[in-house]
Every structure is written in C-alpha cells, then in structure tokens.
N, C-alpha and C positions, 0 to 999 in steps of 0.2 A: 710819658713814654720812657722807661727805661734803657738807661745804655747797653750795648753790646757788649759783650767781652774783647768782641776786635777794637769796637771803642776805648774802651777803658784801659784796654792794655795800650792804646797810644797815648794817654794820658799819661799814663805810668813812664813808659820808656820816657817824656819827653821831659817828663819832672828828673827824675831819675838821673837823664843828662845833664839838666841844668846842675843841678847837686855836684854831679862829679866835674862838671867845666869849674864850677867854684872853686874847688877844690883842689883842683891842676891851678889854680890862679889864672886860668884862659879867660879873656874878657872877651862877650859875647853880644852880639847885636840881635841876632834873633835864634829861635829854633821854631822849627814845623814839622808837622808830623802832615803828610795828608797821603791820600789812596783815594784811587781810583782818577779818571779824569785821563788825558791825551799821552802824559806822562808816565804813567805806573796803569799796572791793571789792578783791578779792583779789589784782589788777593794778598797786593804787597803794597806794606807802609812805607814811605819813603820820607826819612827823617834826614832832613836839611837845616844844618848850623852856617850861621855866618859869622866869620871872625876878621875883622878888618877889611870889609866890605867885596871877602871870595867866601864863598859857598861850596859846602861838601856835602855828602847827602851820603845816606847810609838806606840800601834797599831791606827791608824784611818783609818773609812770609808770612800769610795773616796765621800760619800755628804757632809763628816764635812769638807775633803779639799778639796772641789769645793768653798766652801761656805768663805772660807779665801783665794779666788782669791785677792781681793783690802785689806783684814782687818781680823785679826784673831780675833774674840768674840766670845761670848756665849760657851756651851757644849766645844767645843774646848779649848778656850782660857782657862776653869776651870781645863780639862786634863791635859793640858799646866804646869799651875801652882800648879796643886797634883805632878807631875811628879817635880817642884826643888823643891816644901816640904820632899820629899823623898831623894832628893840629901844634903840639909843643913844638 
C-alpha cells in the first residue's frame, strides 16, 4: 500500500528538521511527527522535538504537509525555522 501525500510529507518535514537542528549545532533527542489521536485532529501534523529532555511541538495543517510531499518550502519551511530560533 502506497503512502499518502499527508504521509510522506511528514516524512519530509521531519527529515528536513533533523537536517536543519544539525546545522543550528541543536542536539536532539528525538523528533515525531504524529496526527490524529486525543491530541491533534486528524487534519494537523503535530511535530514534536525534544532538546534536553523539554519538548516543543510545532502544529500543521494537512495542506502545508501535503504540499512538502517532494520538498519542505514556503509558510512551512518559515514555521520550520521560527520553531529552532526558539530552540537556540
């Protein structure tokens, strides 16, 4: 069964972040990408980094990750990077 585009585009964001925490020199304990469940509705991704054992999470709607199926930019990719200015 083939992934979703909602799918693949959490892959994407989630790679994507790791790349750019490297990069900031931010050392990371984990990142998740998950939707749907008690937390989020089943529309918005909610990407959760932990950096020295606190956790910050970043909500998106499933057209901003559809839309980072092949490539995380625009609106996104800016969330993205408000989210490790908030972590340095």
């Amino acid at each position: 069964m083939p992934l979703t585009p909602f799918e693949k585009g959490k892959l994407k964001i989630a790679a994507h972040l790791r790349e750019e925490l490297e990069l900031a020199g931010i050392d990371f304990e984990s990142i998740r990408c998950k939707s749907g469940g008690t937390q989020t509705h089943r529309d918005t991704a909610r990407v959760i980094i932990t950096v020295n054992g606190n956790s910050m999470h970043l909500d998106l709607k499933a057209h901003e990750v559809e839309e980072c199926e092949s490539l995380v930019f625009g609106e996104t990719w800016r969330k993205i990077a408000g989210l490790i200015e908030r972590l340095k």
